[in-house]
C-alpha positions as CSV (number, residue, x, y, z in Angstrom):
1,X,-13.2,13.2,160.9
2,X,-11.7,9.6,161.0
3,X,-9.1,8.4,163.7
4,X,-6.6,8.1,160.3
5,X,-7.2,11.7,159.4
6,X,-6.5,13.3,162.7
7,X,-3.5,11.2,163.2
8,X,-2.1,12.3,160.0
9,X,-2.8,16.4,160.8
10,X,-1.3,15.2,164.5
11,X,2.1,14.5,162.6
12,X,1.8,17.3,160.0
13,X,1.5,19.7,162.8
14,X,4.6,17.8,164.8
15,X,6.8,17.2,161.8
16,X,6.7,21.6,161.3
17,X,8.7,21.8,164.2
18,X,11.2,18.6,164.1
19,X,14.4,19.9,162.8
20,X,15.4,18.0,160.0
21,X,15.4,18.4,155.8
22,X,11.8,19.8,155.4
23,X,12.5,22.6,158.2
24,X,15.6,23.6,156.4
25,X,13.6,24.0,153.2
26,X,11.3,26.0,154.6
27,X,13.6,27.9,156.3
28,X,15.7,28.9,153.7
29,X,12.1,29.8,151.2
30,X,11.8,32.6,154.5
31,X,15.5,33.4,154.0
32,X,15.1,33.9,150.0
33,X,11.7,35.6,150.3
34,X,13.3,38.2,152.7
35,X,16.4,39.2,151.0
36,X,14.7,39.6,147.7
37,X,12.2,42.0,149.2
38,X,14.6,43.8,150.2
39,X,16.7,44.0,147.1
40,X,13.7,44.9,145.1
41,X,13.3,47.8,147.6
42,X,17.1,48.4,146.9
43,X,17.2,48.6,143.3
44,X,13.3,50.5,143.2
45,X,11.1,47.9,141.8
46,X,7.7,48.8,141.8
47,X,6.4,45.9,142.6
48,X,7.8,44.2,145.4
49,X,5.5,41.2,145.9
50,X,6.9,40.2,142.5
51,X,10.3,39.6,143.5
52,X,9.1,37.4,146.3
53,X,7.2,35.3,144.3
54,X,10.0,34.8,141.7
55,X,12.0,33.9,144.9
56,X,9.5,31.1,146.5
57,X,8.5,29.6,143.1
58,X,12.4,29.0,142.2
59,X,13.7,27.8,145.4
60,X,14.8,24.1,144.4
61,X,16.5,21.5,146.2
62,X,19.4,21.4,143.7
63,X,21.4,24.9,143.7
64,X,22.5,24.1,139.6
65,X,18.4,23.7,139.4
66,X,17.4,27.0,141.2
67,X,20.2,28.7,139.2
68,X,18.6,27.6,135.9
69,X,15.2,27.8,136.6
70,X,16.3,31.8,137.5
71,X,18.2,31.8,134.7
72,X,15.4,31.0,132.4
73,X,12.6,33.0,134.1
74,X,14.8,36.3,133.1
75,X,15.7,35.2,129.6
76,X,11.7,34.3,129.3
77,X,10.5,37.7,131.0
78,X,12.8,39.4,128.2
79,X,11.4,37.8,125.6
80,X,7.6,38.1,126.6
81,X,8.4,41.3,127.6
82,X,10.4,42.4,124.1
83,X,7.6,40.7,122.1
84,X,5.0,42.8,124.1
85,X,6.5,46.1,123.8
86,X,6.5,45.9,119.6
87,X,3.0,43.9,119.4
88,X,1.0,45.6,122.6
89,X,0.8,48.9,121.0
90,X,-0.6,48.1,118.0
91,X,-2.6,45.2,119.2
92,X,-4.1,47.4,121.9
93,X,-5.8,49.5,119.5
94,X,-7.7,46.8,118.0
95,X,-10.3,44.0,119.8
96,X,-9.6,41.6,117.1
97,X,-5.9,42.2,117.2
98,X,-6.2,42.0,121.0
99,X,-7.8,38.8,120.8
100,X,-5.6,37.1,118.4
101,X,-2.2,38.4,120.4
102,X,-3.7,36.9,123.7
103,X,-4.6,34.0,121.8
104,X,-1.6,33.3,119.6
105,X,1.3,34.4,122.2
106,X,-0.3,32.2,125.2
107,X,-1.1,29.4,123.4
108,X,2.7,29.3,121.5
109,X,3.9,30.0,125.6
110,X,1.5,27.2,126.9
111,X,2.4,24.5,124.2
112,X,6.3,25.6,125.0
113,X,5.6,24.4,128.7
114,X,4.8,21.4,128.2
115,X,6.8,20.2,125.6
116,X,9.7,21.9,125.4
117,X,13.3,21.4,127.0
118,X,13.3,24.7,129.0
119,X,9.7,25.0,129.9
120,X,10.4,27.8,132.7
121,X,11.2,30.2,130.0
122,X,8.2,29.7,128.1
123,X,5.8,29.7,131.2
124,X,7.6,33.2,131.4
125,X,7.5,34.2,128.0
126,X,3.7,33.4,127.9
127,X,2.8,35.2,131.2
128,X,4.9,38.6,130.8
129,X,3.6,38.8,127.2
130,X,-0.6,38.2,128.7
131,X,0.1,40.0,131.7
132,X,1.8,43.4,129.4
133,X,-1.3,43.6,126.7
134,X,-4.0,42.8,129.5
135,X,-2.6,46.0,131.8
136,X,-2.6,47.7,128.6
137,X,-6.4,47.3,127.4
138,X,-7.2,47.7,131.1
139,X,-5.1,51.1,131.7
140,X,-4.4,52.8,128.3
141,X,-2.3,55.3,130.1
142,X,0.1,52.0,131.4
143,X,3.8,52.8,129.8
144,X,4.9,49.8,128.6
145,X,8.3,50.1,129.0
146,X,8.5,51.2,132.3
147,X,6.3,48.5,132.9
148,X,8.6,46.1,131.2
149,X,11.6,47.4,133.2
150,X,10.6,47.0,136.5
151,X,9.3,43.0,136.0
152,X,12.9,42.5,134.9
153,X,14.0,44.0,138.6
154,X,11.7,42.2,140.3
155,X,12.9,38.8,138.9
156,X,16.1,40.0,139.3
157,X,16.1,40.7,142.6
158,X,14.1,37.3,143.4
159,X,16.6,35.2,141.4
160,X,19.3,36.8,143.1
161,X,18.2,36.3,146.1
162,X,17.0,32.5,145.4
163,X,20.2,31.3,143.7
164,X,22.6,32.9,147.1
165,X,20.3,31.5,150.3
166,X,20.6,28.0,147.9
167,X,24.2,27.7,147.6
168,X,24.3,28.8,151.2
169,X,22.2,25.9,152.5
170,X,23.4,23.6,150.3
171,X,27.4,24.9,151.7
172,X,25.8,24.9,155.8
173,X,24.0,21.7,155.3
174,X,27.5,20.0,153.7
175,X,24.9,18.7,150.8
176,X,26.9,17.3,147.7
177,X,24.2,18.6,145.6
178,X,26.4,21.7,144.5
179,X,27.8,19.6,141.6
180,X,25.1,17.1,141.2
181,X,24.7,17.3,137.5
182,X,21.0,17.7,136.6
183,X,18.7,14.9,135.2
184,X,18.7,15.4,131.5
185,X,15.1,16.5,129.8
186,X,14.6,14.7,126.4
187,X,14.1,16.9,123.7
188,X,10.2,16.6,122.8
189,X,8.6,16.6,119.1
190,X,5.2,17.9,117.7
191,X,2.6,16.4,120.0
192,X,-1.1,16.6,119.0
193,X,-2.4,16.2,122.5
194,X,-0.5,19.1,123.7
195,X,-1.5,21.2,120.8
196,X,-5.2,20.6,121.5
197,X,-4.2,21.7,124.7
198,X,-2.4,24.6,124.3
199,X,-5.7,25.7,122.0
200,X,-8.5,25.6,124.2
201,X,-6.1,28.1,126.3
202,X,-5.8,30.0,123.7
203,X,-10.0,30.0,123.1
204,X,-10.1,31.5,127.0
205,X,-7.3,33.7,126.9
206,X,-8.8,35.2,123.9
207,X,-11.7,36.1,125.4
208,X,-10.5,38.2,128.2
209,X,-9.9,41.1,125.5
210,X,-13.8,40.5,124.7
211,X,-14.4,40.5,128.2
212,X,-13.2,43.0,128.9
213,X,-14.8,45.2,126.1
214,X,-18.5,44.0,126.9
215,X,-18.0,44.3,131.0
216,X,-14.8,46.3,131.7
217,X,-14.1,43.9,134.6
218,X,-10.8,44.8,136.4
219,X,-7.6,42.6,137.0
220,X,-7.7,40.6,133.7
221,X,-4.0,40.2,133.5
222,X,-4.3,37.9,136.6
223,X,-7.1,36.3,135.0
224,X,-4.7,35.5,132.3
225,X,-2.2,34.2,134.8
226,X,-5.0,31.7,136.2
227,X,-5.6,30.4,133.1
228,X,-2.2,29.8,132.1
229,X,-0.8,28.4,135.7
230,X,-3.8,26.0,135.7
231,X,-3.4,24.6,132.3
232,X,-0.1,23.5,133.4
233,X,-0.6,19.6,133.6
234,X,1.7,16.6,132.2
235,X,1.1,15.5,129.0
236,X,0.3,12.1,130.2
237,X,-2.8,13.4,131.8
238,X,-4.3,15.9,129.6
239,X,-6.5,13.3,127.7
240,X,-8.8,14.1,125.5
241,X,-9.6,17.7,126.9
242,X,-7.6,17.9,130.4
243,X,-10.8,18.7,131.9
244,X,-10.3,17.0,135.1
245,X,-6.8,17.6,136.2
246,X,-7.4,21.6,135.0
247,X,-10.5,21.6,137.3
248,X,-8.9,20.0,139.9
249,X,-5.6,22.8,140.3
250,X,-8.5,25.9,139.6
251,X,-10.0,24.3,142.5
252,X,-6.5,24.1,144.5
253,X,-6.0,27.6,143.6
254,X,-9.3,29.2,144.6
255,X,-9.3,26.9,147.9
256,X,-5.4,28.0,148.3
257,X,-6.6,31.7,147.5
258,X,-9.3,31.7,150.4
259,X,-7.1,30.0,152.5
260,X,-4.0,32.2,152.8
261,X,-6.1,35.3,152.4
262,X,-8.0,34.3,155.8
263,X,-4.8,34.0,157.5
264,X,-3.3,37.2,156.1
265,X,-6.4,39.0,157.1
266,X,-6.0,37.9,160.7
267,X,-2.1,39.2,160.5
268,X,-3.4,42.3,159.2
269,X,-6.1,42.7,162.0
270,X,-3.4,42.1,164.7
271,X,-0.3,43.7,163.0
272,X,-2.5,47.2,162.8
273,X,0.1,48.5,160.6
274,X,3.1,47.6,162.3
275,X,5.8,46.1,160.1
276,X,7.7,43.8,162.3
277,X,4.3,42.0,163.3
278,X,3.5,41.7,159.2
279,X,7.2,40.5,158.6
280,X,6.5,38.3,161.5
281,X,3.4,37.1,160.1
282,X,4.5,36.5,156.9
283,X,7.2,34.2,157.9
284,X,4.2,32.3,159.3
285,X,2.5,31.8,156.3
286,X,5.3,31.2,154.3
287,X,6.4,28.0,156.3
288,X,3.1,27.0,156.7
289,X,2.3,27.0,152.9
290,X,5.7,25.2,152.0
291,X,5.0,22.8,154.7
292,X,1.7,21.7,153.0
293,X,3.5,22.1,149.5
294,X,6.2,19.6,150.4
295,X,3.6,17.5,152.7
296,X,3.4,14.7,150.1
297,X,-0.2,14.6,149.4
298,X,-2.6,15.0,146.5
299,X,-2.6,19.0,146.5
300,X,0.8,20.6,146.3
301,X,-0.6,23.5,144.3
302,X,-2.6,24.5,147.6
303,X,0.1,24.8,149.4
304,X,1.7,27.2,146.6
305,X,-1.1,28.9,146.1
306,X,-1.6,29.5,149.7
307,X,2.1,31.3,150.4
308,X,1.2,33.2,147.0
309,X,-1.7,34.6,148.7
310,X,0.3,35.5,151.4
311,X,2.6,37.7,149.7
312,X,0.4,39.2,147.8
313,X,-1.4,40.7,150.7
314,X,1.6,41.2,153.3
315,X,4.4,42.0,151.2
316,X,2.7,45.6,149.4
317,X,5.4,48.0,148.2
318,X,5.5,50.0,151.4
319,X,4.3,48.4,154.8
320,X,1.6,51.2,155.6
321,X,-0.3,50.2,152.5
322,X,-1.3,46.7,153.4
323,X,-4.4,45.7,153.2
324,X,-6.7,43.0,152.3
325,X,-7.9,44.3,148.9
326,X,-5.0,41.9,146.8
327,X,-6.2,38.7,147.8
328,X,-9.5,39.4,147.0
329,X,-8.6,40.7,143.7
330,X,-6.8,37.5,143.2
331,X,-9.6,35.1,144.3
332,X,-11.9,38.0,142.0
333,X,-9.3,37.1,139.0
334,X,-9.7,33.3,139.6
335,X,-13.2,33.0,139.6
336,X,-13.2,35.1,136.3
337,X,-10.4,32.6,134.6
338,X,-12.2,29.5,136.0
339,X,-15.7,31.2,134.3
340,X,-13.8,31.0,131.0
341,X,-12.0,28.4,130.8
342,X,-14.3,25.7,132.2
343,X,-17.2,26.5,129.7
344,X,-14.4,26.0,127.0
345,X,-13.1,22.8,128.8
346,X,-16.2,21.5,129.1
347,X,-17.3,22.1,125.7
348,X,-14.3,20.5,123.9
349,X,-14.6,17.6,126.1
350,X,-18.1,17.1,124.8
351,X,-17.3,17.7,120.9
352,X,-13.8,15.7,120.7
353,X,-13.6,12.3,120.5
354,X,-11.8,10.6,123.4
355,X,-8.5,9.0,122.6
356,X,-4.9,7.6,124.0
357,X,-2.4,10.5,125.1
358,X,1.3,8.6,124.6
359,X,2.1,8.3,128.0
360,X,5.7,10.4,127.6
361,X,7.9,11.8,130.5
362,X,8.0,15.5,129.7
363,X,9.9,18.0,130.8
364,X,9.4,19.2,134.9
365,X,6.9,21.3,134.9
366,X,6.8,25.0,137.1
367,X,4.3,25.8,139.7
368,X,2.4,29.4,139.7
Protein backbone atom coordinates (compact mmCIF):
# COMPACT_ATOMS: atom_id res chain seq x y z
CA UNK A 1 0.00 0.00 0.00
CA UNK A 2 1.53 3.39 -1.13
CA UNK A 3 2.30 6.37 1.21
CA UNK A 4 -0.70 8.22 -1.07
CA UNK A 5 -3.13 5.41 -0.24
CA UNK A 6 -2.78 5.33 3.50
CA UNK A 7 -2.82 9.07 3.66
CA UNK A 8 -6.04 9.10 1.91
CA UNK A 9 -7.83 6.18 4.30
CA UNK A 10 -5.88 8.45 7.29
CA UNK A 11 -8.32 11.35 6.25
CA UNK A 12 -11.33 9.12 5.39
CA UNK A 13 -11.17 7.73 8.76
CA UNK A 14 -10.62 11.52 10.36
CA UNK A 15 -13.03 13.31 8.17
CA UNK A 16 -16.10 10.48 9.85
CA UNK A 17 -15.74 12.28 12.90
CA UNK A 18 -15.13 16.15 12.00
CA UNK A 19 -18.48 17.68 12.38
CA UNK A 20 -19.28 19.44 9.44
CA UNK A 21 -21.88 18.81 6.08
CA UNK A 22 -20.95 15.12 5.42
CA UNK A 23 -21.58 14.16 9.23
CA UNK A 24 -24.93 15.87 9.06
CA UNK A 25 -25.81 13.78 6.11
CA UNK A 26 -25.06 10.87 7.61
CA UNK A 27 -26.60 11.60 10.52
CA UNK A 28 -29.80 12.45 9.33
CA UNK A 29 -29.75 8.88 6.75
CA UNK A 30 -29.59 7.19 10.75
CA UNK A 31 -32.39 9.52 11.71
CA UNK A 32 -34.68 8.59 8.53
CA UNK A 33 -33.71 4.87 8.60
CA UNK A 34 -34.90 4.80 12.35
CA UNK A 35 -38.14 6.48 12.21
CA UNK A 36 -39.23 4.56 9.20
CA UNK A 37 -38.56 1.29 10.85
CA UNK A 38 -40.48 2.15 13.22
CA UNK A 39 -43.48 3.44 11.34
CA UNK A 40 -43.47 0.37 9.24
CA UNK A 41 -43.72 -1.57 12.54
CA UNK A 42 -46.58 1.08 13.36
CA UNK A 43 -48.73 0.70 10.48
CA UNK A 44 -47.83 -3.59 10.16
CA UNK A 45 -45.68 -3.82 7.19
CA UNK A 46 -44.46 -7.06 6.66
CA UNK A 47 -41.44 -6.21 5.63
CA UNK A 48 -39.63 -3.84 7.52
CA UNK A 49 -36.13 -3.80 5.88
CA UNK A 50 -38.13 -2.37 2.92
CA UNK A 51 -39.10 0.72 4.43
CA UNK A 52 -35.51 1.39 5.42
CA UNK A 53 -34.26 1.02 2.19
CA UNK A 54 -36.86 3.33 0.60
CA UNK A 55 -35.67 5.69 3.38
CA UNK A 56 -31.67 5.59 2.69
CA UNK A 57 -32.04 5.41 -1.14
CA UNK A 58 -34.29 8.77 -1.04
CA UNK A 59 -32.52 10.81 1.37
CA UNK A 60 -31.27 13.81 -0.91
CA UNK A 61 -29.64 16.95 -0.15
CA UNK A 62 -32.51 19.09 -1.56
CA UNK A 63 -35.77 18.47 0.71
CA UNK A 64 -38.18 19.48 -2.80
CA UNK A 65 -35.77 16.49 -4.24
CA UNK A 66 -36.29 13.84 -1.49
CA UNK A 67 -40.01 14.88 -1.60
CA UNK A 68 -40.16 13.95 -5.31
CA UNK A 69 -38.07 11.25 -5.52
CA UNK A 70 -40.73 9.71 -2.68
CA UNK A 71 -43.31 10.97 -4.44
CA UNK A 72 -42.49 9.05 -7.51
CA UNK A 73 -41.27 5.75 -5.90
CA UNK A 74 -45.14 5.40 -4.60
CA UNK A 75 -46.81 6.43 -7.83
CA UNK A 76 -44.25 3.83 -9.55
CA UNK A 77 -44.80 0.98 -6.78
CA UNK A 78 -48.62 1.49 -7.79
CA UNK A 79 -48.19 1.12 -11.07
CA UNK A 80 -45.81 -1.89 -11.17
CA UNK A 81 -47.70 -3.18 -8.54
CA UNK A 82 -51.44 -2.62 -10.41
CA UNK A 83 -49.90 -3.96 -13.70
CA UNK A 84 -48.71 -7.11 -11.70
CA UNK A 85 -51.78 -8.01 -10.01
CA UNK A 86 -53.88 -8.21 -13.61
CA UNK A 87 -50.85 -9.74 -15.63
CA UNK A 88 -49.04 -12.12 -12.77
CA UNK A 89 -51.94 -14.44 -12.58
CA UNK A 90 -52.18 -15.28 -15.83
CA UNK A 91 -48.67 -14.96 -16.79
CA UNK A 92 -47.80 -17.26 -13.86
CA UNK A 93 -49.40 -20.04 -15.34
CA UNK A 94 -47.45 -20.08 -18.45
CA UNK A 95 -43.36 -20.22 -18.93
CA UNK A 96 -43.65 -18.42 -22.17
CA UNK A 97 -45.96 -15.93 -20.76
CA UNK A 98 -43.63 -15.62 -17.74
CA UNK A 99 -40.82 -15.04 -19.86
CA UNK A 100 -42.28 -12.43 -22.05
CA UNK A 101 -43.92 -10.39 -18.91
CA UNK A 102 -40.31 -10.38 -17.24
CA UNK A 103 -39.03 -9.42 -20.44
CA UNK A 104 -41.43 -6.85 -21.83
CA UNK A 105 -42.31 -5.00 -18.30
CA UNK A 106 -38.44 -4.73 -17.28
CA UNK A 107 -37.22 -3.70 -20.34
CA UNK A 108 -40.24 -0.86 -20.90
CA UNK A 109 -39.19 -0.01 -16.82
CA UNK A 110 -35.34 -0.07 -17.73
CA UNK A 111 -35.68 2.06 -21.03
CA UNK A 112 -37.97 4.52 -18.76
CA UNK A 113 -34.88 5.06 -16.38
CA UNK A 114 -32.85 6.22 -18.49
CA UNK A 115 -34.55 8.24 -20.63
CA UNK A 116 -37.40 9.49 -19.24
CA UNK A 117 -38.17 12.75 -17.12
CA UNK A 118 -39.17 10.88 -13.91
CA UNK A 119 -36.90 7.96 -13.99
CA UNK A 120 -37.49 7.10 -10.16
CA UNK A 121 -41.02 6.01 -11.05
CA UNK A 122 -39.95 3.79 -13.72
CA UNK A 123 -36.99 2.20 -11.78
CA UNK A 124 -40.10 1.52 -9.42
CA UNK A 125 -42.46 0.49 -11.83
CA UNK A 126 -40.00 -1.99 -13.36
CA UNK A 127 -38.79 -3.56 -9.96
CA UNK A 128 -42.35 -3.97 -8.18
CA UNK A 129 -43.73 -5.52 -11.41
CA UNK A 130 -40.19 -8.23 -11.60
CA UNK A 131 -40.10 -8.55 -8.01
CA UNK A 132 -44.42 -9.49 -7.84
CA UNK A 133 -44.31 -12.27 -10.95
CA UNK A 134 -40.78 -13.74 -9.66
CA UNK A 135 -42.36 -14.32 -5.88
CA UNK A 136 -45.17 -15.64 -7.70
CA UNK A 137 -43.42 -18.51 -9.93
CA UNK A 138 -41.28 -19.06 -6.93
CA UNK A 139 -44.23 -19.41 -4.22
CA UNK A 140 -47.52 -20.22 -6.08
CA UNK A 141 -49.30 -19.95 -2.83
CA UNK A 142 -47.87 -15.94 -2.63
CA UNK A 143 -51.25 -13.63 -2.51
CA UNK A 144 -50.64 -11.08 -4.65
CA UNK A 145 -52.50 -8.53 -3.21
CA UNK A 146 -51.50 -8.70 0.11
CA UNK A 147 -48.24 -8.75 -1.31
CA UNK A 148 -48.90 -5.59 -3.20
CA UNK A 149 -50.34 -3.85 -0.15
CA UNK A 150 -47.77 -4.21 2.15
CA UNK A 151 -44.71 -2.75 -0.47
CA UNK A 152 -47.09 0.26 -0.65
CA UNK A 153 -46.61 0.51 3.43
CA UNK A 154 -43.30 -0.02 3.36
CA UNK A 155 -42.60 2.87 0.93
CA UNK A 156 -44.83 4.71 2.70
CA UNK A 157 -43.46 4.55 5.78
CA UNK A 158 -39.74 5.14 4.34
CA UNK A 159 -40.94 8.23 2.29
CA UNK A 160 -42.48 9.50 5.24
CA UNK A 161 -39.99 9.26 7.22
CA UNK A 162 -37.28 10.49 4.57
CA UNK A 163 -39.20 13.66 3.40
CA UNK A 164 -39.72 14.81 7.63
CA UNK A 165 -35.85 14.22 9.02
CA UNK A 166 -35.05 16.35 5.45
CA UNK A 167 -37.08 19.33 6.08
CA UNK A 168 -35.84 19.03 9.65
CA UNK A 169 -32.20 19.31 8.76
CA UNK A 170 -32.55 21.46 6.18
CA UNK A 171 -34.84 23.90 9.08
CA UNK A 172 -31.69 22.97 12.07
CA UNK A 173 -28.95 23.57 9.62
CA UNK A 174 -30.71 27.22 8.40
CA UNK A 175 -29.97 25.67 4.68
CA UNK A 176 -31.94 27.83 1.97
CA UNK A 177 -32.39 24.67 0.09
CA UNK A 178 -36.16 24.39 1.24
CA UNK A 179 -37.12 26.55 -1.81
CA UNK A 180 -34.34 25.96 -4.10
CA UNK A 181 -36.22 25.24 -7.22
CA UNK A 182 -34.92 21.96 -8.77
CA UNK A 183 -32.67 21.75 -11.91
CA UNK A 184 -34.92 21.08 -14.72
CA UNK A 185 -34.53 17.43 -16.64
CA UNK A 186 -34.97 17.85 -20.49
CA UNK A 187 -37.56 15.82 -21.82
CA UNK A 188 -35.65 12.90 -23.86
CA UNK A 189 -36.79 11.31 -27.29
CA UNK A 190 -36.50 7.69 -28.83
CA UNK A 191 -32.90 6.79 -28.32
CA UNK A 192 -31.46 3.74 -30.07
CA UNK A 193 -28.59 3.21 -27.74
CA UNK A 194 -30.84 3.00 -24.77
CA UNK A 195 -33.17 0.78 -26.47
CA UNK A 196 -30.36 -1.81 -27.17
CA UNK A 197 -29.89 -1.38 -23.73
CA UNK A 198 -32.94 -1.70 -22.21
CA UNK A 199 -33.06 -5.28 -24.49
CA UNK A 200 -30.27 -7.14 -23.50
CA UNK A 201 -32.05 -6.60 -19.92
CA UNK A 202 -34.89 -7.79 -21.08
CA UNK A 203 -32.80 -11.17 -22.69
CA UNK A 204 -31.57 -11.82 -18.82
CA UNK A 205 -34.66 -10.93 -17.08
CA UNK A 206 -36.36 -13.30 -19.22
CA UNK A 207 -34.49 -16.05 -18.43
CA UNK A 208 -34.99 -16.09 -14.70
CA UNK A 209 -38.58 -17.63 -15.42
CA UNK A 210 -36.47 -20.39 -17.43
CA UNK A 211 -34.26 -20.52 -14.66
CA UNK A 212 -36.15 -21.07 -12.59
CA UNK A 213 -38.20 -23.93 -14.32
CA UNK A 214 -34.91 -26.01 -15.23
CA UNK A 215 -33.16 -25.48 -11.56
CA UNK A 216 -35.84 -24.08 -9.11
CA UNK A 217 -33.11 -21.87 -7.68
CA UNK A 218 -34.57 -19.63 -4.80
CA UNK A 219 -34.60 -15.75 -4.48
CA UNK A 220 -35.08 -14.83 -8.26
CA UNK A 221 -36.98 -11.71 -7.54
CA UNK A 222 -33.67 -10.25 -6.09
CA UNK A 223 -32.01 -11.63 -9.01
CA UNK A 224 -34.24 -9.53 -11.05
CA UNK A 225 -33.47 -6.60 -8.79
CA UNK A 226 -29.65 -7.09 -9.60
CA UNK A 227 -30.13 -7.05 -13.01
CA UNK A 228 -32.12 -4.08 -13.15
CA UNK A 229 -30.07 -1.78 -10.41
CA UNK A 230 -26.88 -2.65 -12.37
CA UNK A 231 -28.07 -1.88 -15.74
CA UNK A 232 -28.61 1.59 -14.47
CA UNK A 233 -25.78 3.53 -16.28
CA UNK A 234 -25.94 7.02 -18.29
CA UNK A 235 -26.61 6.96 -21.64
CA UNK A 236 -23.41 8.55 -22.45
CA UNK A 237 -21.55 5.47 -21.32
CA UNK A 238 -23.54 2.50 -22.40
CA UNK A 239 -21.69 2.25 -25.81
CA UNK A 240 -22.08 -0.27 -27.98
CA UNK A 241 -23.19 -3.02 -25.25
CA UNK A 242 -22.52 -1.24 -21.76
CA UNK A 243 -20.50 -4.07 -20.96
CA UNK A 244 -17.96 -2.36 -18.97
CA UNK A 245 -19.65 0.14 -16.80
CA UNK A 246 -22.47 -2.90 -16.09
CA UNK A 247 -19.50 -5.14 -15.02
CA UNK A 248 -18.03 -2.69 -13.10
CA UNK A 249 -21.42 -1.71 -10.59
CA UNK A 250 -22.12 -6.03 -10.42
CA UNK A 251 -18.66 -5.92 -9.20
CA UNK A 252 -19.45 -2.89 -6.66
CA UNK A 253 -22.41 -4.74 -5.63
CA UNK A 254 -21.11 -8.20 -4.98
CA UNK A 255 -17.78 -6.50 -3.26
CA UNK A 256 -20.43 -4.07 -1.32
CA UNK A 257 -22.63 -7.38 -0.61
CA UNK A 258 -19.55 -9.21 1.12
CA UNK A 259 -18.51 -6.32 2.68
CA UNK A 260 -21.49 -5.12 4.79
CA UNK A 261 -22.46 -8.69 5.38
CA UNK A 262 -18.94 -9.30 7.23
CA UNK A 263 -19.62 -6.51 9.37
CA UNK A 264 -23.27 -7.39 10.13
CA UNK A 265 -22.14 -10.77 10.92
CA UNK A 266 -19.67 -9.48 13.55
CA UNK A 267 -22.76 -7.25 15.04
CA UNK A 268 -24.78 -10.28 15.09
CA UNK A 269 -21.96 -12.41 16.82
CA UNK A 270 -21.65 -9.70 19.64
CA UNK A 271 -25.26 -8.36 19.82
CA UNK A 272 -26.38 -12.26 20.71
CA UNK A 273 -29.90 -11.18 20.19
CA UNK A 274 -30.00 -8.08 22.00
CA UNK A 275 -31.78 -5.29 20.25
CA UNK A 276 -30.12 -2.19 21.46
CA UNK A 277 -26.60 -3.72 20.52
CA UNK A 278 -28.23 -4.49 16.72
CA UNK A 279 -29.75 -0.91 16.61
CA UNK A 280 -26.44 0.17 17.81
CA UNK A 281 -24.74 -1.65 15.26
CA UNK A 282 -26.67 -0.71 12.60
CA UNK A 283 -26.23 2.90 13.13
CA UNK A 284 -22.55 1.85 12.55
CA UNK A 285 -22.92 0.50 9.32
CA UNK A 286 -25.19 2.90 8.15
CA UNK A 287 -22.67 5.95 8.56
CA UNK A 288 -20.00 4.02 7.59
CA UNK A 289 -21.67 3.00 4.16
CA UNK A 290 -22.86 6.71 3.48
CA UNK A 291 -19.50 7.86 4.42
CA UNK A 292 -17.85 5.74 1.57
CA UNK A 293 -21.01 6.58 -0.70
CA UNK A 294 -20.44 10.42 -0.39
CA UNK A 295 -16.39 9.83 -0.15
CA UNK A 296 -15.95 11.20 -3.74
CA UNK A 297 -14.25 8.29 -5.40
CA UNK A 298 -14.73 5.92 -8.22
CA UNK A 299 -17.27 3.54 -6.32
CA UNK A 300 -20.30 5.17 -4.78
CA UNK A 301 -22.47 2.13 -5.51
CA UNK A 302 -20.22 0.23 -2.82
CA UNK A 303 -20.90 2.26 -0.44
CA UNK A 304 -24.85 1.86 -1.19
CA UNK A 305 -24.65 -1.42 -1.61
CA UNK A 306 -22.73 -1.85 1.61
CA UNK A 307 -25.60 -0.05 4.01
CA UNK A 308 -28.17 -2.19 1.84
CA UNK A 309 -26.50 -5.21 3.09
CA UNK A 310 -26.69 -3.89 6.40
CA UNK A 311 -30.29 -3.60 6.61
CA UNK A 312 -31.04 -6.35 5.14
CA UNK A 313 -29.44 -8.45 7.81
CA UNK A 314 -30.07 -6.18 11.01
CA UNK A 315 -33.23 -4.69 10.45
CA UNK A 316 -35.47 -8.40 10.16
CA UNK A 317 -39.20 -7.86 11.04
CA UNK A 318 -38.76 -8.68 14.67
CA UNK A 319 -35.26 -8.35 16.45
CA UNK A 320 -35.08 -12.17 17.73
CA UNK A 321 -35.11 -13.27 14.05
CA UNK A 322 -31.85 -11.80 12.94
CA UNK A 323 -29.64 -13.68 11.41
CA UNK A 324 -27.13 -13.93 8.73
CA UNK A 325 -29.09 -15.93 6.20
CA UNK A 326 -30.28 -12.37 4.14
CA UNK A 327 -27.08 -11.34 3.10
CA UNK A 328 -26.10 -14.40 1.89
CA UNK A 329 -29.22 -14.69 -0.05
CA UNK A 330 -28.45 -11.40 -1.48
CA UNK A 331 -24.84 -12.12 -2.50
CA UNK A 332 -26.58 -15.79 -3.64
CA UNK A 333 -29.11 -13.59 -5.87
CA UNK A 334 -26.19 -11.50 -7.31
CA UNK A 335 -24.02 -14.04 -8.45
CA UNK A 336 -27.12 -15.63 -10.11
CA UNK A 337 -28.06 -12.07 -12.01
CA UNK A 338 -24.32 -11.44 -12.76
CA UNK A 339 -24.40 -15.35 -14.40
CA UNK A 340 -27.13 -14.02 -16.71
CA UNK A 341 -26.53 -11.07 -17.55
CA UNK A 342 -22.80 -11.12 -18.35
CA UNK A 343 -23.13 -14.08 -20.86
CA UNK A 344 -25.72 -11.83 -22.62
CA UNK A 345 -23.47 -8.63 -22.24
CA UNK A 346 -20.78 -10.27 -23.45
CA UNK A 347 -22.36 -11.84 -26.30
CA UNK A 348 -23.97 -8.68 -27.77
CA UNK A 349 -20.74 -6.91 -27.36
CA UNK A 350 -19.25 -9.47 -29.71
CA UNK A 351 -22.15 -9.55 -32.40
CA UNK A 352 -22.91 -5.62 -32.54
CA UNK A 353 -21.03 -3.35 -34.29
CA UNK A 354 -19.39 -0.69 -32.18
CA UNK A 355 -20.64 2.79 -32.72
CA UNK A 356 -20.95 6.64 -31.26
CA UNK A 357 -23.57 6.94 -28.26
CA UNK A 358 -24.71 10.96 -28.47
CA UNK A 359 -23.09 12.06 -25.60
CA UNK A 360 -26.71 13.56 -23.97
CA UNK A 361 -27.25 14.69 -20.29
CA UNK A 362 -30.01 12.44 -19.14
CA UNK A 363 -32.07 12.54 -16.50
CA UNK A 364 -30.34 11.71 -12.67
CA UNK A 365 -30.24 8.51 -12.35
CA UNK A 366 -31.36 6.42 -8.76
CA UNK A 367 -29.11 4.17 -6.93
CA UNK A 368 -30.38 0.43 -5.73
Amino acid sequence: MTQLSIAKIADELRSLVTPGPRMLDEAACVASIMLAIALAHAIGAQMVAWAAFTAFVLMKGNPRETLLRGILRIVGTMLGAALALAVVPLAASSLPLAMIAAALVGGVGLYGMITARRAYAWLLFGLTFEMILLDKLEHPDLDTFSFARTRLLEVGAGTVACVAVSVATALLARRGDLAAPLEPVPRMRWHPGAARHAAQAGVALALLPLLHALADIPQLAQAGVTIMAVMIVPIANIGASGLVPVSQRLLQRALGCLAGGALALVVLLLAQGSAPALVAGTCLGIVIGRHIENGGSRAPYLGVQFTLAILVVLVPDSYDQAQIHPAVQRLASILVGMALLEPVLLAWHAIAPSRKVERVKGPDLPSE
